[in-house]
N, C-alpha and C positions, 0 to 999 in steps of 0.2 A: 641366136647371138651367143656367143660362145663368151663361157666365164673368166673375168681377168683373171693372170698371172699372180703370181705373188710379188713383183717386183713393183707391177702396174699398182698393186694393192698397196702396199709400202709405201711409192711415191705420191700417192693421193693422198694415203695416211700423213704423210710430210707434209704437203702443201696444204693441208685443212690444220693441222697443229701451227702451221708457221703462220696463217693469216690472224687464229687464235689466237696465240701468244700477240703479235701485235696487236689486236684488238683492247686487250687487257693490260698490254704493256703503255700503250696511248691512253688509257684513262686513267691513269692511276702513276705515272711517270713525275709530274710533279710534286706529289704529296711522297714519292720513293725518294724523290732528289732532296725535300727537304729534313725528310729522317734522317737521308747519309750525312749532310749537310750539319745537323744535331749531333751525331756522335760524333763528326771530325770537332764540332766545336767545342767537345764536350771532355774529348781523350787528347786529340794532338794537340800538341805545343805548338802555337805559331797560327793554327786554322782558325782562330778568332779576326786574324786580319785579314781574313782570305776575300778579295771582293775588293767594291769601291772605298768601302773605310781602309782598308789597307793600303790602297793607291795614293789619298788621300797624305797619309802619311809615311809618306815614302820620303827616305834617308832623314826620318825623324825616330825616337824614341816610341819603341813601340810595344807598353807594358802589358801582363796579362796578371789579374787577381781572381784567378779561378774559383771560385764560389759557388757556380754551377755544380764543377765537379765536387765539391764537398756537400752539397744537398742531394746529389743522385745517389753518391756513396752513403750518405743515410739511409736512404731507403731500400737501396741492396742490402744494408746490413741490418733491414730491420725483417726483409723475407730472410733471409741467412740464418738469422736467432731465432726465426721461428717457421722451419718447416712448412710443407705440405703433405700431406698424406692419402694415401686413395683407401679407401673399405667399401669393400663389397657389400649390397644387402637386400634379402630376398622383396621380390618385387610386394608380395605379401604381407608386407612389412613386418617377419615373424624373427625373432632375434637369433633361436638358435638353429645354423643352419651351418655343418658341415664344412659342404665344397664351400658358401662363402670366404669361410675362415679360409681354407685351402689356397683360394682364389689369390686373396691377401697376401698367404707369407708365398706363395711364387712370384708376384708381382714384384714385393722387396727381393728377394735375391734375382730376381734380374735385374730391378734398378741395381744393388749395388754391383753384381758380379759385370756390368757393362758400362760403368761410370753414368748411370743417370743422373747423380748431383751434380756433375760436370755439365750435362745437358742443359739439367734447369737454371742453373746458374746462369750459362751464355744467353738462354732465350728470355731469362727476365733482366738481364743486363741490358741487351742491345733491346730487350722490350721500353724498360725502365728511361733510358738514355734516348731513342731516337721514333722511338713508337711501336716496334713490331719485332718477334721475333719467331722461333720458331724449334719442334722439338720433331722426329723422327722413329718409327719404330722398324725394325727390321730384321728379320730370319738367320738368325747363323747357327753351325753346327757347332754341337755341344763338344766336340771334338774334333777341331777341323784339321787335326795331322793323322787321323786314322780314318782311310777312305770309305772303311768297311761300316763306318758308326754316321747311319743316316739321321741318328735325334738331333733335334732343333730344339734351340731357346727362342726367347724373345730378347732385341737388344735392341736399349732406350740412350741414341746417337744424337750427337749436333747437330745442331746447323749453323753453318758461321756466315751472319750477314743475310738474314733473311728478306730484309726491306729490298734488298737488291737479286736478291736468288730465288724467292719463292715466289710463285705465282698462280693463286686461284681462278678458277673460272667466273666471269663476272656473273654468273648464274648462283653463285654462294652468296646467299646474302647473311645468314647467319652469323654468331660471332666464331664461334667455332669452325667454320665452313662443312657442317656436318650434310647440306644441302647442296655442297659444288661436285660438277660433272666431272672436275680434271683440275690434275694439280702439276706444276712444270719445274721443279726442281733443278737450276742451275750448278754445276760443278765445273770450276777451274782444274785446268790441270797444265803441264809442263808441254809442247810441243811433241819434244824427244818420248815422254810417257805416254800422250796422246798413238801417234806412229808405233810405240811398241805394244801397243794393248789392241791397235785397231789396224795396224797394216798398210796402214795409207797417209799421205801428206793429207795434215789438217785441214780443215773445213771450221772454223768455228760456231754455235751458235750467235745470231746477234744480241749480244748484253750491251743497251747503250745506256743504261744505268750507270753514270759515272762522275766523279768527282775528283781532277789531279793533281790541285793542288798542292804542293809538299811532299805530294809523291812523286820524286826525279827517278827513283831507283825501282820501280817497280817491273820485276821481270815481265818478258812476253808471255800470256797465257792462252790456252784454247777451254773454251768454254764450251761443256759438251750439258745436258737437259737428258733428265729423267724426268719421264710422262710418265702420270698416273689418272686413267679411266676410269669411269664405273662406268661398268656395262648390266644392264638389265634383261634378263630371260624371263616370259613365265612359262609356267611348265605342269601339268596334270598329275596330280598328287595322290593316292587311291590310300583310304585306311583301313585296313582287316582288323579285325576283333577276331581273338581268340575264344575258345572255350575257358569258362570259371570253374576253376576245381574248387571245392570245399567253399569259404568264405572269402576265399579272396577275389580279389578285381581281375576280371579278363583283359588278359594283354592285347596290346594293341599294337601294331606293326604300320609304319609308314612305306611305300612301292611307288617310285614314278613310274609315268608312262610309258616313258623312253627303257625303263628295266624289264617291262612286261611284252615290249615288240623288241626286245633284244635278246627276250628267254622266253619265247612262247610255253616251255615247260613251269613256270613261275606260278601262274596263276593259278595252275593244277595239282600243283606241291603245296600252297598254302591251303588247298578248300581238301585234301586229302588230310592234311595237320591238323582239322578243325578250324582253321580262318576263314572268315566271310567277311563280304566286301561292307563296309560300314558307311562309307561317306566317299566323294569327289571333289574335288577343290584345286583350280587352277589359282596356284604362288607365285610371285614374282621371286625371282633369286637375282641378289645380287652378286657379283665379281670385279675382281680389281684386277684391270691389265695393265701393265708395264711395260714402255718400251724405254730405248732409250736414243738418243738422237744428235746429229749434230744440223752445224746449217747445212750442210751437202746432203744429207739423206738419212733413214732409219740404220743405225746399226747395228742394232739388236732386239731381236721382239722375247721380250722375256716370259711373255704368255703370263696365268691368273697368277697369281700370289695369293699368301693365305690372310684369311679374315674378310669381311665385306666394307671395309671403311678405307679409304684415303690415309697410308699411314704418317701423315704430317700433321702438325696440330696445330694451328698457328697461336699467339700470346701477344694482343694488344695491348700498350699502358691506359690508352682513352680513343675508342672505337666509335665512328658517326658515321652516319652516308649525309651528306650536305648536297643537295644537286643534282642527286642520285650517284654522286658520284663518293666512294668509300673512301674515305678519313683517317688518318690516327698519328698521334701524334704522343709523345714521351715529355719528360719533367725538363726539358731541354727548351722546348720549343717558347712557350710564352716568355722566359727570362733572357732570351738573346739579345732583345733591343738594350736591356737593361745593364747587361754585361758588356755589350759592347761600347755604348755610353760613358759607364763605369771606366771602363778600360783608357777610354778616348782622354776624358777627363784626367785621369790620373797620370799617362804619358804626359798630355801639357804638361802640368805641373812639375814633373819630373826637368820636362824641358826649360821651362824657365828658372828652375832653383839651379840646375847643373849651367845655365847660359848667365845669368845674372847674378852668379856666388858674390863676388867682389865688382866693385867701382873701379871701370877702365879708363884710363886718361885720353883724350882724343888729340892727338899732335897733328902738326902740319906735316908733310912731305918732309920739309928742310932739316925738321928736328929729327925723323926716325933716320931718315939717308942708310950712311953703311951699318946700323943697327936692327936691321929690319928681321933678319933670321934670328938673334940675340931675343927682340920682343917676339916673334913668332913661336919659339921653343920655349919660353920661359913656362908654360902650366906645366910640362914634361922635364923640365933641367933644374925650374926652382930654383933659380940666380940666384945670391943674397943683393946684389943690387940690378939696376939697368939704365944703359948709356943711351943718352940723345947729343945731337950735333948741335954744339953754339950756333946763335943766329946774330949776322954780322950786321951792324946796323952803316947806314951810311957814310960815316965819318969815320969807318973802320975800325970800329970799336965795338966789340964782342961784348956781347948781352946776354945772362940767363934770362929766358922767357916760360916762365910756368905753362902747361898745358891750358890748350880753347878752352876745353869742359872736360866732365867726365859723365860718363855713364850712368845710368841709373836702373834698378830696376823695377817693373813694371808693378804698378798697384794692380792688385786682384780686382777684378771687377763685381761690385755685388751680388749681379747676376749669377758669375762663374761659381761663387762659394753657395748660392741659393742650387742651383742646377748639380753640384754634387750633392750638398744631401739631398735631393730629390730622386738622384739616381740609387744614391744606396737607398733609399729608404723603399725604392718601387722595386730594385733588386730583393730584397728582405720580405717583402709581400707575395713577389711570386714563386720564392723558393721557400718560405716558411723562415721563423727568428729563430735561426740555430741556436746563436747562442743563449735565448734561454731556455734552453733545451737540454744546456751541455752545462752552464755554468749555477752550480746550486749555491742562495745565499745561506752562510749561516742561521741562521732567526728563518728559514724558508720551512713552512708545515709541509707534512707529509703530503695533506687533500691538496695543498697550493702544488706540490709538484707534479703530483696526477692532474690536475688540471692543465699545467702547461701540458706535458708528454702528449694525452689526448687531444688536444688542440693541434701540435704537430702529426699525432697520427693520424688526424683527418686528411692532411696531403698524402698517408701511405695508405689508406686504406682500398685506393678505385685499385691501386696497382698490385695489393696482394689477392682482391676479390675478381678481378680478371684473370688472374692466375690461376686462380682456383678454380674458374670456368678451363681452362687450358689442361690441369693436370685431371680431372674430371674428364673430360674428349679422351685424354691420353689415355685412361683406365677403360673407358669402353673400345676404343681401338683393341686396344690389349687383350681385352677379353674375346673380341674377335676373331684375332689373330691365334689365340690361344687352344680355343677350340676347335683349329683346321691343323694348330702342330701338334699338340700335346695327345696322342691319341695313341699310342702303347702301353699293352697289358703290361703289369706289373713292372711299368719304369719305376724305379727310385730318384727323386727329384728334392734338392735342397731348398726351404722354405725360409723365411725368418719374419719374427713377430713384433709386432709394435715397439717391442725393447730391445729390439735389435738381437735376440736370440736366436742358434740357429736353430732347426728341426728339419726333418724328413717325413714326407709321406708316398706314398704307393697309389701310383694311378692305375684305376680300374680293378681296385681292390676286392674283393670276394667275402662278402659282408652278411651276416643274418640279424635279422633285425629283431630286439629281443621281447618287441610287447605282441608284434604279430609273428613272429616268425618264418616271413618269406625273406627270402634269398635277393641282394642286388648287389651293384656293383658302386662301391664309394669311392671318389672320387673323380667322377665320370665331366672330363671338363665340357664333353659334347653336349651336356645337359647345363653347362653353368649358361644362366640365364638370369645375371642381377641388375640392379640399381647400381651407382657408381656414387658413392655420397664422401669426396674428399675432404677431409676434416686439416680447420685450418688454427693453428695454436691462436697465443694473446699480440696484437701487433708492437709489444715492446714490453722488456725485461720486468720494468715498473709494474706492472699491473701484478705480475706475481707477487713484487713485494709490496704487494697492496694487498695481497690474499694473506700474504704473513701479516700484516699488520693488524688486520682484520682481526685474524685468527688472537692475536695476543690483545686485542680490545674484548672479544669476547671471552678470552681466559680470566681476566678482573672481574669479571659481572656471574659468575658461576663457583661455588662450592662444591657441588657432587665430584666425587673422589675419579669416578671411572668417565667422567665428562673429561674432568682437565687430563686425565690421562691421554683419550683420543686426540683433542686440541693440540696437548703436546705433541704429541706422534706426527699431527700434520703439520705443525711448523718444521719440523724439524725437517721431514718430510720432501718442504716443499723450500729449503734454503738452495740456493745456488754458491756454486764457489768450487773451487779448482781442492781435488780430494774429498768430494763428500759425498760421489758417488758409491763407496760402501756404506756410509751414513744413512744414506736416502733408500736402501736398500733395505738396511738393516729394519728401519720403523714403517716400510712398507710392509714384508714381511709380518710385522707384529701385528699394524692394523686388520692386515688379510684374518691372523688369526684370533682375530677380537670379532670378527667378522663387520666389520666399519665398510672395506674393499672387498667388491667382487672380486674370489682368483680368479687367474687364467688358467686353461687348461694345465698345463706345466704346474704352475703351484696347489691345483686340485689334487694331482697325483702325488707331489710332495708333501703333503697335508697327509694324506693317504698310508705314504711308505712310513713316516714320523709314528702314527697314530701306531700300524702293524708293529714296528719296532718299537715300541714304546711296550705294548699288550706283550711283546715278547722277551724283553730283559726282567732279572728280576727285580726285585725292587731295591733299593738302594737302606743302607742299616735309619738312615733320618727316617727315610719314607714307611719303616717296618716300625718304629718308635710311634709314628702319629697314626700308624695302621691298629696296631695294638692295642692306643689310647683309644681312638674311635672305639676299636672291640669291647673294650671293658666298660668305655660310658654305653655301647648300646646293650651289654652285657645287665649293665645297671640299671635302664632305662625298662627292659623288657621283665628284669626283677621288679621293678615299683610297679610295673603295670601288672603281675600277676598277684602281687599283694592287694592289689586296690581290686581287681577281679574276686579274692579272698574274704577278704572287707564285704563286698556286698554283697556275696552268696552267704557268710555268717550275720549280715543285717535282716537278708530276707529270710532264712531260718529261725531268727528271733523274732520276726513278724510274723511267722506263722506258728509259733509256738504259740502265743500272746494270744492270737485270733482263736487255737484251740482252750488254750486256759477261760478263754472270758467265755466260750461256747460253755465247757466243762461248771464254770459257776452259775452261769444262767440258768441250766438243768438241776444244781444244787440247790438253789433257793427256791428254784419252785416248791423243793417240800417243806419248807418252814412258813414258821406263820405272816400273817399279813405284816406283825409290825418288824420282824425280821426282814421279810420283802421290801418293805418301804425303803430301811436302814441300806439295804443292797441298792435299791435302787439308788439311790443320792449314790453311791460309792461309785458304780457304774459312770452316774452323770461326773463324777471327779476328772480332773484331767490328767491326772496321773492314775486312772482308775487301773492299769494293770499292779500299781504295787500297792494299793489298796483291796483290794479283790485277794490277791494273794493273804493279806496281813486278817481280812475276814472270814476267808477258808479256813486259817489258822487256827481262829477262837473259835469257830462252827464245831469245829474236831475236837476240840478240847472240851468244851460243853457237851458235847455226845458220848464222851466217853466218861463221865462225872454219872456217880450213883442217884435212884430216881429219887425227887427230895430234896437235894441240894441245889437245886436252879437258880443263880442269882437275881437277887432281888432287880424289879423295874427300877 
């Protein structure tokens, strides 16, 4: 049997992706038509009466009191004030780790240098508003006007109108669809662009995804699908081990199969080098193929793409399988009944205050006669009066005849006035009490206001922790993708840091390591292999100034001088307001050097350069004043201590003179007689006996030298 064509292969390819797509498009076509259905209700003017209620009141007054849109607009603007962020972190959970950092500031300079905030923006909008949105990563060159210059970035794209254009494999069950086989990316485009890109009269694919109300003006499009596979190989993996020089660890070399029956010389080049075969282990690899399509057929098979993930991320507001069939739905969805209700209610009322302003008189035919256009015009011309036709009575004789009746208008019915507040009050339950949200009372406590905000942020909190699950997916895509472009020796590549700083680093750098001393390459992205851990700020303003608050309740309850210092630092620190970003700079700065804040790299080395140039000027004439003084107290200081060293070598030289003296009389008395002895002896027992002892050597000598004969009397 001889192998299909490529055409034969194509159009199979086509007809297994179109049954597909239908597949997925019939289970999930309803809960798509009521997300589009949400955002029209949600953005366009007019799409609130789209339907039987609108029919309903047809050639009546037909109001809208959007309050939907001012609850969704909260909650976009409460992810908008606070960021999402991606960091990289070794799986090991070890802190200081290089490429992570590296990982980081490339990831921010392609979100900004590719308008990723634009990205996240639209997919947590149309997330937020209709239930689903969606975000894109994809390959472009870093220079795409010079033919010669093959490097690639990563760039973080729209998607516009995802609930209608993207489509998973019903085989994803995941929130992320980290788990689906194929993804079908729909793209409109212009007929005439279609033909000039593709060469042929259009084919569309089928999008019957659609909603046309109020859209009269919407041009003709051709709908073309970007397919994305994963395809799985496995494949025989061979690891050699090197020879260990000295103490270090023998390297080790990964060879597929397919490399060793492609270069039978391979396996005789490494066991010549010292490598031997270590281990065997068949891997699964995965790959992403791309084609792209329309409904007539494949138009182009774009073959793998880099990275091994699906590069679309999807972003639901509130994601369920009910039925087994997948769910989601936006801040839209529960408050419709209630807005439309709302709406219903307040047009009546419009209508009967604008119909029944004023009491109308009811005349006969006879009386209005040739007056009829005169009352007919009168809301618009404002007569100062208005004519009616006398009525002739029998005997021919003309009579003013007052109007039948007049008009009245209608009493409110209890019900009617019970059924509005019940609507605002069920509308205000499902979109949250803005207004005490927004309006602070005088006499209102700080704790009373944090309790409202957190009460409201519990409506925002599924829809910023969903997103986090989103830009999360999006950093593992990234990093994917990353490690199939980023792979040139010593590219220079621009990074930026948590503070929006920029920096540069050097891929595949040439590095020695300085506790061991071997040799590698840093920044090698083919080895980043992290955690994806996106950090998500406070979900509304208030809680920082609850951290200030905080902060100046515990500056009252503290005296230590270098306490309220820090304190202060971080209030000051942590103020918001338009110019205080050198402020917050400045007392960040300070705290780094009290050491309170971890630096970062950057202010390590500024720390660093301060310190050299500091050790390198001279000293200033104040600073040579308190240098001098120090000198002269330590000057003074090392004087008292050599006097007091003085002091006690001339203590212990009178200690031992003493200890000789009393030796010297001990041996004296011995030659005298008993009662001389005794007399010493008491002297000895004295407590002051060294100036005793001396004062009876004294008289000893003087008696001794007295002629014999003269001995004084007992």
């Amino acid at each position: 049997m001889s192998r299909p064509s490529k055409a034969e292969r194509d159009r199979a390819k086509h007809d297994f992706f179109l049954r597909d797509f239908d597949k997925i498009q019939a289970a999930t076509r309803d809960v798509r038509i009521q997300s589009l259905a949400d955002r029209r209700f949600c953005w366009i003017p007019g799409a609130q009466w789209e339907g039987a209620v609108g029919e309903a009141f047809a050639n009546k007054p037909r109001f809208e009191l959007n309050k939907v849109a001012l609850a969704v607009l909260r909650v976009i603007n409460e992810y908008r004030n606070n960021r999402i962020t991606v960091g990289f972190v070794a799986k090991d959970g070890s802190d200081e780790d290089e490429l992570a950092d590296t990982c980081a500031g490339l990831y921010r300079a392609d979100e900004q240098a590719s308008g990723g905030q634009n990205a996240y923006d639209n997919c947590f909008e149309e997330g937020t508003t209709g239930g689903m949105g969606a975000i894109r990563l994809m390959a472009r060159y870093e220079n795409e006007n010079d033919d010669s210059d093959t490097r690639q970035r990563i760039a973080i794209k729209t998607v516009h109108e995802a609930d209608s254009c993207v489509f998973f494999s019903l085989d994803g069950k995941e929130y992320d669809k980290s788990d689906a086989r194929r993804c079908y990316l729909l793209i409109s485009m212009t007929p005439d662009d279609y033909e000039k890109e593709f060469g042929h009269s259009p084919a569309s694919w089928p999008k019957d995804i659609t909603q046309s109300e109020y859209d009269w003006h919407t041009p003709d499009v051709v709908w073309v699908a970007e397919v994305y596979e994963i395809e799985e190989q496995t494949k025989l993996v061979h690891t050699f081990q090197g020879l260990a020089l000295g103490d270090g660890e023998a390297d080790t070399m990964e060879v597929s199969d397919q490399e060793l029956q492609d270069d039978p010389d391979k396996r005789a080049e490494l066991e010549a080098t010292g490598f031997r075969l270590l281990r065997s282990k068949r891997v699964k690899v995965r790959k992403v193929h791309k084609w792209i399509m329309s409904g007539g057929g494949i138009l182009s098979d774009e073959g793998y793409i880099a990275g091994t993930c699906i590069p679309i991320v999807p972003f639901y507001g509130k994601h369920m399988y009910i039925d087994g069939i997948e769910r989601f739905q936006g801040h839209v969805r529960l408050a419709r009944d209630a807005q439309t209700l709302v709406n219903m209610l307040h047009s009546w009322l419009a209508e009967m205050a604008t119909r029944f302003d004023i009491e109308k008189p009811i005349l006969t035919p006879e009386q209005i006669g040739e007056h009829a256009t005169m009352w007919a015009q009168d809301a618009i011309e404002k007569y100062p009066y208005l004519l009616i036709n006398p009525i002739t009575d029998p005997v021919s004789q003309q009579q003013i005849i007052a109007p039948v009746a007049y008009t009245k208008a209608p009493n409110l019915p209890p019900a009617m006035a019970a059924l509005a507040q019940l609507a605002g009050q069920a509308l205000e339950d499902m979109l949250g009490n803005q207004q005490a949200g927004e309006q602070l009372q005088p006499n209102q406590s700080g704790k009373a206001v944090e309790l409202i905000q957190q009460r409201l942020d519990m409506q925002v909190f599924i829809y910023i922790d969903n997103f986090k699950k989103t830009i999360k997916r999006l950093g593992e895509v990234w990093q994917s993708m990353a490690k199939d472009l980023l792979v040139e020796e010593g590219r220079r590549m621009k990074t930026v840091d948590h503070t929006d700083k920029k920096g540069m680093v050097e891929l595949f750098k040439p590095m020695i390591d300085r506790k061991t001393g071997a040799h590698y390459l840093a920044n090698d992205m083919s080895a980043a292999n992290f955690d994806v851990e996106p950090d998500v700020g406070p979900s509304s303003v208030s809680r920082k100034a609850a951290l200030v608050r905080q902060l100046i309740e515990i500056l009252q309850m503290t005296q230590d001088p270098e306490t309220v210092t820090v304190i202060t630092s971080m209030i000051l620190m942590n103020l918001e307001g338009e110019g205080m970003g050198d402020l917050r700079a400045f007392y960040r700065r300070k705290l780094v050097k009290m050491g309170v804040l971890e630096p970062t790299e950057e202010e390590k080395q500024q720390l660093e350069a301060e310190a050299q140039q500091a050790a390198q000027q001279p000293p200033s004439a104040q600073d040579q004043y308190f240098m001098a003084g120090a000198q002269n107290q330590a000057a003074d200081a090392a004087k008292k201590q050599a006097d007091t060293v003085l002091t006690a070598a001339k203590v212990e030289q009178t200690k031992a003179q003493t200890e000789k003296a009393r030796a010297d009389a001990i041996a004296a008395l011995a030659s005298i007689g008993d009662a001389q002895a005794a007399h010493a002896l008491r002297v000895l027992q004295h407590t002051d006996g060294q100036a005793l002892a001396r004062e009876q050597m004294a008289q000893q000598q003087a008696q001794q030298a007295q002629p014999v004969g003269e001995q004084p009397a007992q």
